[in-house]
PyMOL Python script that loads the backbone (N, CA, C, O; Angstrom):
from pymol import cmd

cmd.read_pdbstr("""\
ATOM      1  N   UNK A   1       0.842  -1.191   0.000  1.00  0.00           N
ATOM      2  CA  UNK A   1       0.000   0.000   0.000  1.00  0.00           C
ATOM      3  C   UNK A   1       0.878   1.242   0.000  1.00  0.00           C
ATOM      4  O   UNK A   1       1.866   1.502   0.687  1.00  0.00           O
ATOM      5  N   UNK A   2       0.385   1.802  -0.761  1.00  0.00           N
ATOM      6  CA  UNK A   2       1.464   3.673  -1.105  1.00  0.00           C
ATOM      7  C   UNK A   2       1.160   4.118   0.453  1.00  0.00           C
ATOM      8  O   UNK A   2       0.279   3.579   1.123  1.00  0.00           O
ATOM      9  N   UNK A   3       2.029   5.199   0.946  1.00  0.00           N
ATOM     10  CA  UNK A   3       1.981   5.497   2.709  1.00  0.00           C
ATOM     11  C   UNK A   3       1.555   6.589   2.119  1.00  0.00           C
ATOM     12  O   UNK A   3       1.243   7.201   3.140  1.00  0.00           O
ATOM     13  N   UNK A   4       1.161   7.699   0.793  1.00  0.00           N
ATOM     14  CA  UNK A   4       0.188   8.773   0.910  1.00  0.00           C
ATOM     15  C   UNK A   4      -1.417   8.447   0.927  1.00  0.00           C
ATOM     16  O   UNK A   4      -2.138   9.438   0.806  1.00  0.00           O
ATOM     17  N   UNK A   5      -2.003   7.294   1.049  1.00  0.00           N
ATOM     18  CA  UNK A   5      -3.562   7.007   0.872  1.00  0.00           C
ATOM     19  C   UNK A   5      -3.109   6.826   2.087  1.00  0.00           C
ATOM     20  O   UNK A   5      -2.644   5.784   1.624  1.00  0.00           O
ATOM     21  N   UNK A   6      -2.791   6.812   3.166  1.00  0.00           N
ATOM     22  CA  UNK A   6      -2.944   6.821   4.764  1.00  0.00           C
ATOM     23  C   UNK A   6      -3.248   7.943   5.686  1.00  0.00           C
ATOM     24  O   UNK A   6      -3.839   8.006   6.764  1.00  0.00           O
ATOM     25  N   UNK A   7      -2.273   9.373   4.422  1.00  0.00           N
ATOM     26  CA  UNK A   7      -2.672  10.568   5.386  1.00  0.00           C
ATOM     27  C   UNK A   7      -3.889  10.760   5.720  1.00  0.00           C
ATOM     28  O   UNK A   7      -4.843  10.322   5.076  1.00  0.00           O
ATOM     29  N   UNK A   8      -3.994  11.627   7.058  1.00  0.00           N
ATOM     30  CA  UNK A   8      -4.772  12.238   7.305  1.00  0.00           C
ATOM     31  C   UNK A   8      -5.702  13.356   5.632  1.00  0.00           C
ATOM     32  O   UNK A   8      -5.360  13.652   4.487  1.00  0.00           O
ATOM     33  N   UNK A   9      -6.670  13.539   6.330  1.00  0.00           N
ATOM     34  CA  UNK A   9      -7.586  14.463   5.397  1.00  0.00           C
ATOM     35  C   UNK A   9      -8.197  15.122   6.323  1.00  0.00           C
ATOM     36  O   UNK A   9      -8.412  14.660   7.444  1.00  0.00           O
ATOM     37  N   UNK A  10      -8.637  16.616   5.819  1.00  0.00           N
ATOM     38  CA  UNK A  10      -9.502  17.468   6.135  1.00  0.00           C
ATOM     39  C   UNK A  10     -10.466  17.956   4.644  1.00  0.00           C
ATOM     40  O   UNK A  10     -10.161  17.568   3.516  1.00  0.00           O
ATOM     41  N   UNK A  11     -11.732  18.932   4.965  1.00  0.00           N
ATOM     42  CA  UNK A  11     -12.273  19.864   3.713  1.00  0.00           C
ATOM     43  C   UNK A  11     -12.274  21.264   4.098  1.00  0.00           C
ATOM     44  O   UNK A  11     -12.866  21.727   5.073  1.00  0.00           O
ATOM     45  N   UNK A  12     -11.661  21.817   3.373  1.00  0.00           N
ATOM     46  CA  UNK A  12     -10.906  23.188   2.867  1.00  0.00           C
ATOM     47  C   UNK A  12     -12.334  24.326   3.567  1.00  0.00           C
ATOM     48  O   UNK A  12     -13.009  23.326   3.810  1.00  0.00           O
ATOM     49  N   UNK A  13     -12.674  24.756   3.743  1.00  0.00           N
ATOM     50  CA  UNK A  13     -13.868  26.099   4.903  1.00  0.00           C
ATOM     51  C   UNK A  13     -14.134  26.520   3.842  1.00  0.00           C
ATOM     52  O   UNK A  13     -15.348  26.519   3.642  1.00  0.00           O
ATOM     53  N   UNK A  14     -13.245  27.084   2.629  1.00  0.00           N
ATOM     54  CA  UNK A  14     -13.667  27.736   1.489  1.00  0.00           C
ATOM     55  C   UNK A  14     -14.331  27.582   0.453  1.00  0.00           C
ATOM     56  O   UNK A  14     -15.275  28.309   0.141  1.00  0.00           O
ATOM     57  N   UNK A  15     -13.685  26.066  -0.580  1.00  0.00           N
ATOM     58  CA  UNK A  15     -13.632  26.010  -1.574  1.00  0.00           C
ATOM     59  C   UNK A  15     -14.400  24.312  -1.208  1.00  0.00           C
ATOM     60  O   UNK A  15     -15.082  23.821  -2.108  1.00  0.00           O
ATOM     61  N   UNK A  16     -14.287  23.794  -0.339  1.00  0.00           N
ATOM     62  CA  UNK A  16     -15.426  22.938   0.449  1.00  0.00           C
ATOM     63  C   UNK A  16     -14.249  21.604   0.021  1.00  0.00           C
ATOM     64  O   UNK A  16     -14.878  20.546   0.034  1.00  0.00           O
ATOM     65  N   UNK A  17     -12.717  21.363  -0.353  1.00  0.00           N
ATOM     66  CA  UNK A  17     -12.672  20.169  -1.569  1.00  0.00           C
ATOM     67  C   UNK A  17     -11.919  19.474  -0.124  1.00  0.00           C
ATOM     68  O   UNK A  17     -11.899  19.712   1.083  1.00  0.00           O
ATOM     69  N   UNK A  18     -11.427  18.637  -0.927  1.00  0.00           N
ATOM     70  CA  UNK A  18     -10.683  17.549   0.597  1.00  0.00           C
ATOM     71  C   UNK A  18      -9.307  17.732   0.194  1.00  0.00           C
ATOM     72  O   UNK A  18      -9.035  17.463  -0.976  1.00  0.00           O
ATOM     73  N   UNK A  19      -8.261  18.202   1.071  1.00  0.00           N
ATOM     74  CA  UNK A  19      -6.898  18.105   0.836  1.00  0.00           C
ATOM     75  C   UNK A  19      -5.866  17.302   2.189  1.00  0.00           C
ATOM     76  O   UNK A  19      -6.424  17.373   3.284  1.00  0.00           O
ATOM     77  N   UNK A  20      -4.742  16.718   2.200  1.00  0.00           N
ATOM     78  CA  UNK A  20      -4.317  15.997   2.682  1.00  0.00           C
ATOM     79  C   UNK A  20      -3.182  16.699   3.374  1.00  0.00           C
ATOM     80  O   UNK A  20      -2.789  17.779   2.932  1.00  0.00           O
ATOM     81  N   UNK A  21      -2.561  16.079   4.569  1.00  0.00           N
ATOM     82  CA  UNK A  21      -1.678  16.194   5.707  1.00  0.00           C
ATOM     83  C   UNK A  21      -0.370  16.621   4.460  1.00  0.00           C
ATOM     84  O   UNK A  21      -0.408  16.316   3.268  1.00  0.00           O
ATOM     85  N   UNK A  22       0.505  17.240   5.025  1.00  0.00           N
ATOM     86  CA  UNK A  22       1.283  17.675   4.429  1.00  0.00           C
ATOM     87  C   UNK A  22       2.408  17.871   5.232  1.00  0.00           C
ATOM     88  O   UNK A  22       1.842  18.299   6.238  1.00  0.00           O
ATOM     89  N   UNK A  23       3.691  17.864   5.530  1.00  0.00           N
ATOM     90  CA  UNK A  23       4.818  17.646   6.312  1.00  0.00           C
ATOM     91  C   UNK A  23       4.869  19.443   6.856  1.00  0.00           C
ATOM     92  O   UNK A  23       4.922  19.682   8.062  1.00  0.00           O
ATOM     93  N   UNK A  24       4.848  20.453   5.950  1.00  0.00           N
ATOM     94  CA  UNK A  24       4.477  21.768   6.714  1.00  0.00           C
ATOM     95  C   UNK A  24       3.790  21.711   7.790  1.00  0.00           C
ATOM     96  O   UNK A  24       4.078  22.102   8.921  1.00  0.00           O
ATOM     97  N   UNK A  25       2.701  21.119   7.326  1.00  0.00           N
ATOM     98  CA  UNK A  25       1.852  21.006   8.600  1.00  0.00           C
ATOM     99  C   UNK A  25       1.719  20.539   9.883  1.00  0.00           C
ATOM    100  O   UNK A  25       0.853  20.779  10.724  1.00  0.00           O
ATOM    101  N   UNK A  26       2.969  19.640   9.933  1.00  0.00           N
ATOM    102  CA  UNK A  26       3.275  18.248  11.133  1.00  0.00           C
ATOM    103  C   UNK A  26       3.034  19.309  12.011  1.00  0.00           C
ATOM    104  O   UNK A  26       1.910  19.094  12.465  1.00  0.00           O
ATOM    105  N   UNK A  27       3.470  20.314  12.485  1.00  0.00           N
ATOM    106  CA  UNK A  27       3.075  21.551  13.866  1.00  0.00           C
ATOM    107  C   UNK A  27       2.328  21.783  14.184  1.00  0.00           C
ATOM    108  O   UNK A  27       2.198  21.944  15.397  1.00  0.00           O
ATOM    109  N   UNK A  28       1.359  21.954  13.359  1.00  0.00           N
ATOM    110  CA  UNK A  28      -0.306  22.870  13.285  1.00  0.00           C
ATOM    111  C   UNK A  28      -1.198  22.099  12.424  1.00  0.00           C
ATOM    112  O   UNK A  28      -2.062  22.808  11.907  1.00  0.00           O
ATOM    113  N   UNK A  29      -1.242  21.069  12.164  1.00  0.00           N
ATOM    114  CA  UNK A  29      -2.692  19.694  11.549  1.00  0.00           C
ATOM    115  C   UNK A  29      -3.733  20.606  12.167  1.00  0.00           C
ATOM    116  O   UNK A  29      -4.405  21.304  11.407  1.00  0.00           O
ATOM    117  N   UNK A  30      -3.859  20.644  13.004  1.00  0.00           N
ATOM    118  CA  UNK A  30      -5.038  20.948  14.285  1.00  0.00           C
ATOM    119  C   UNK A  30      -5.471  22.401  13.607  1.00  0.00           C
ATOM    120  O   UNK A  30      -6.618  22.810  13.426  1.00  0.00           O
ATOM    121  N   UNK A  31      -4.933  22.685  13.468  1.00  0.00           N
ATOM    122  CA  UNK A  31      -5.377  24.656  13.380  1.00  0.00           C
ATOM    123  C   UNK A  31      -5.456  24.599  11.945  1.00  0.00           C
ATOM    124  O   UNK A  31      -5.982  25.617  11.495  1.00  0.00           O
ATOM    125  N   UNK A  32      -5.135  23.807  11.118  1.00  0.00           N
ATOM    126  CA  UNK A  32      -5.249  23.963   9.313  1.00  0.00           C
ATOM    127  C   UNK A  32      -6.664  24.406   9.054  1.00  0.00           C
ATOM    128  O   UNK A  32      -7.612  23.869   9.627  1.00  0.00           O
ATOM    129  N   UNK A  33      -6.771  25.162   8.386  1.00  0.00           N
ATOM    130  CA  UNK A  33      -8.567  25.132   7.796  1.00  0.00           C
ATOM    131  C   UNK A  33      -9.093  25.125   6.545  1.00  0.00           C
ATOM    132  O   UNK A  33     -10.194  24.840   6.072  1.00  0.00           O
ATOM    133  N   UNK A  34      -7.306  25.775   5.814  1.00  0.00           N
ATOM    134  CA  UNK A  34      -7.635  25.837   4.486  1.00  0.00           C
ATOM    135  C   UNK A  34      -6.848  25.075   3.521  1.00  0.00           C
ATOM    136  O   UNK A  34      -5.750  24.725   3.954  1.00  0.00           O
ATOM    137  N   UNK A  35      -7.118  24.738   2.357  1.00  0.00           N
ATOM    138  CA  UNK A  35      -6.113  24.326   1.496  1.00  0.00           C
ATOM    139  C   UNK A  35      -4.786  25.000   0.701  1.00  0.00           C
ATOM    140  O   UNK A  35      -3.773  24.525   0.188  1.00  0.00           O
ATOM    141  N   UNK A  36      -5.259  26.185   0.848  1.00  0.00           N
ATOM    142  CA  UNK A  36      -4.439  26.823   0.148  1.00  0.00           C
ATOM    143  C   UNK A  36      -3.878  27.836   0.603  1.00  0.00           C
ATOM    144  O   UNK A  36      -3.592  27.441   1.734  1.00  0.00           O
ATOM    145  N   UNK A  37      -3.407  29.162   0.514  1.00  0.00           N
ATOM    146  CA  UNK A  37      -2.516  30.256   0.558  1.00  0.00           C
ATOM    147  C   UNK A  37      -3.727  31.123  -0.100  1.00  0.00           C
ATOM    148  O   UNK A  37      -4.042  31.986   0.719  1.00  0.00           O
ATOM    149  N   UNK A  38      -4.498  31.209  -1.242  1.00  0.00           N
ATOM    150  CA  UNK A  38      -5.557  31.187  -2.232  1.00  0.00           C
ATOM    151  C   UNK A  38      -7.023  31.448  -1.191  1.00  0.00           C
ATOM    152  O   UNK A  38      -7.599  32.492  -0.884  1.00  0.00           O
ATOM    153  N   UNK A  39      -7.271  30.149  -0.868  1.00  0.00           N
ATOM    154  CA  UNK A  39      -8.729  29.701  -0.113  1.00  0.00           C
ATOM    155  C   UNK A  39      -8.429  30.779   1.227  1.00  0.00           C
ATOM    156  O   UNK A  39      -9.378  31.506   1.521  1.00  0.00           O
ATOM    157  N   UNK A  40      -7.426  30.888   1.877  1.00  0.00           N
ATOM    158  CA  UNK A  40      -7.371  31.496   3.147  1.00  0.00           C
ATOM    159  C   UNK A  40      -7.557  33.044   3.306  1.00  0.00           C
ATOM    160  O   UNK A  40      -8.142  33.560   4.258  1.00  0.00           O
ATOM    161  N   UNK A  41      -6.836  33.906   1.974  1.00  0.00           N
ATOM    162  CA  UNK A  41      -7.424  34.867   1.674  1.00  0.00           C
ATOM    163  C   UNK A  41      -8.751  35.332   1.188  1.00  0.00           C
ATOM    164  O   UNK A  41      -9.351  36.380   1.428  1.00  0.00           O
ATOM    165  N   UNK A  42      -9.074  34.301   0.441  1.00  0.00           N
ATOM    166  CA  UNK A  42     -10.666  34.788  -0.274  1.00  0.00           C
ATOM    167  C   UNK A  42     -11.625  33.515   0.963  1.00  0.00           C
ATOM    168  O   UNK A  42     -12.527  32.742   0.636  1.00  0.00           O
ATOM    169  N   UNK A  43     -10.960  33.720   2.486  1.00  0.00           N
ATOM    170  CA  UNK A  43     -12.372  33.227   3.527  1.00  0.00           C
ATOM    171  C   UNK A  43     -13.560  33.828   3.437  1.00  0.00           C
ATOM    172  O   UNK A  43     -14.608  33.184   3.385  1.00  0.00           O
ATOM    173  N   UNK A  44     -13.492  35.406   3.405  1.00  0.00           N
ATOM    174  CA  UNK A  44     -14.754  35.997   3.555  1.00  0.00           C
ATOM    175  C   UNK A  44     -15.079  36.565   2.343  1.00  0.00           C
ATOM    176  O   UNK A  44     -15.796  37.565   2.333  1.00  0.00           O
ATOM    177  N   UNK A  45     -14.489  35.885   0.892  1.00  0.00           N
ATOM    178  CA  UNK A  45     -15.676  35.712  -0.147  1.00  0.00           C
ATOM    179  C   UNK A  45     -16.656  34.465  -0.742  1.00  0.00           C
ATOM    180  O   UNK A  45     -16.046  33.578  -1.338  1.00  0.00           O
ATOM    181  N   UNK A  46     -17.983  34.337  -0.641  1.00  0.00           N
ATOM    182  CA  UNK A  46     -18.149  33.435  -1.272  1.00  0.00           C
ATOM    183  C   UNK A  46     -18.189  33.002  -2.622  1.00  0.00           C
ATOM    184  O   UNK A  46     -18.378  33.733  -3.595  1.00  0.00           O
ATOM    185  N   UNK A  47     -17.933  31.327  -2.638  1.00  0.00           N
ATOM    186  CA  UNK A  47     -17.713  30.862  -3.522  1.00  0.00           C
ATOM    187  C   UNK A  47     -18.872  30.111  -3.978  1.00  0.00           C
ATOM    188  O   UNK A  47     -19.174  29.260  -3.141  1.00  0.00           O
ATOM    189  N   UNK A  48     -19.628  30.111  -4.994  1.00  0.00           N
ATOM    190  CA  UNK A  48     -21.060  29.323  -5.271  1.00  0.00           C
ATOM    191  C   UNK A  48     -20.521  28.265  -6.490  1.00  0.00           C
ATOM    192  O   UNK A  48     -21.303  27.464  -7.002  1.00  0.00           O
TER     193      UNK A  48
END
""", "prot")
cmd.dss("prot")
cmd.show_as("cartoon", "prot")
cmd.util.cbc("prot")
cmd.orient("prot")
């Protein structure tokens, strides 16, 4: 079995999609909300 179909997953607050654990993240998993750099700026626009 590949060891990336094991990470963890979350869905992005913004853009609603599912993105995966990422080694940046090993510090702060917990506090992630968004997928992107992108999604985190445009939080308080919506997206339809």
């Amino acid at each position: 079995m590949h060891k990336k179909l094991t990470l963890p997953e979350k869905n992005c607050q913004t853009c609603k999609k599912n993105f995966f654990w990422r080694k940046k993240w090993q510090a702060c998993w917990e506090d992630v909300r968004y997928c992107s750099e992108r999604c985190r700026r445009s939080k308080n626009d919506s997206i339809s």
